[in-house]
N, C-alpha and C positions, 0 to 999 in steps of 0.2 A: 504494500500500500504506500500510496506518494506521503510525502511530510504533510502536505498542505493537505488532503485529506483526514490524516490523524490529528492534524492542528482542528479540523470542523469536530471532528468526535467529541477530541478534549473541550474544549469551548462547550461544546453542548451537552458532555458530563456535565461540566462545570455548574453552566447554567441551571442541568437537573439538580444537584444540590445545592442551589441557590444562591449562587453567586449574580451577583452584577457584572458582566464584563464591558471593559472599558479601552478605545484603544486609543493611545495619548502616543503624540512624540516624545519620547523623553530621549533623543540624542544616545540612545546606546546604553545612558546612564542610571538606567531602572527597571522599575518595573516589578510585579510579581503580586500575590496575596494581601491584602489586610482586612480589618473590620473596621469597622466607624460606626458609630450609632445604630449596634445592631444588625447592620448590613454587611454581607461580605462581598466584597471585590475583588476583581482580577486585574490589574493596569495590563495591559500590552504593550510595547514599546515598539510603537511602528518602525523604528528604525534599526530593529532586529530584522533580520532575516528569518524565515519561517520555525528552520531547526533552532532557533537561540525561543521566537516565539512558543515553541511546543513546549519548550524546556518550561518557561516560565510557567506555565499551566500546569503540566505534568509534576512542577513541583509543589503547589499546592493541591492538588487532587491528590497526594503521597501522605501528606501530612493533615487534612480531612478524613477524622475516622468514619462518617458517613459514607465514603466511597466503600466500604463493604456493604453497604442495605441495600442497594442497586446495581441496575446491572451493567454491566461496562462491556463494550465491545473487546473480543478476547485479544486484537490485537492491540488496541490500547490497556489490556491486563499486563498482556508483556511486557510494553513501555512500562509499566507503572510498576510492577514486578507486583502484581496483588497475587497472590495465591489462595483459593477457597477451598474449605474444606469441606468434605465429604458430607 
């Protein structure tokens, strides 16, 4: 599967656990997860490149324990290295 493909997965895991995503210029120089007033967020830094973009995503869907209650596409399992049990 293309990068830019698994970047749409991720986003839209993302989104099913209730993120906001957001996508800002930040010059290279950011980007990534936070919360604010109960809301959680995704910054994108459009001036990533796709694989620097997925990254960002893939590392807050790592770090959301809700990414195990839902289902995730198995190759975005593997990016994320989720493993389920039986």
């Amino acid at each position: 599967m293309h990068t830019v493909e698994l970047l749409h997965q991720a986003l839209a895991t993302a989104e099913e656990l209730g993120y906001a995503v957001r996508e800002e210029w930040l010059g290279g120089a950011g980007g990534g997860a936070c919360e604010f007033k109960g809301r959680k967020w995704v910054f994108l830094d459009s001036a990533l490149n796709p694989i620097e973009q997925l990254e960002q995503v893939c590392s807050a869907l790592r770090t959301d324990p809700a990414i195990y209650l839902i289902d995730v596409p198995p190759q975005l399992q593997q990016l994320l290295d989720i493993r389920r049990s039986a």
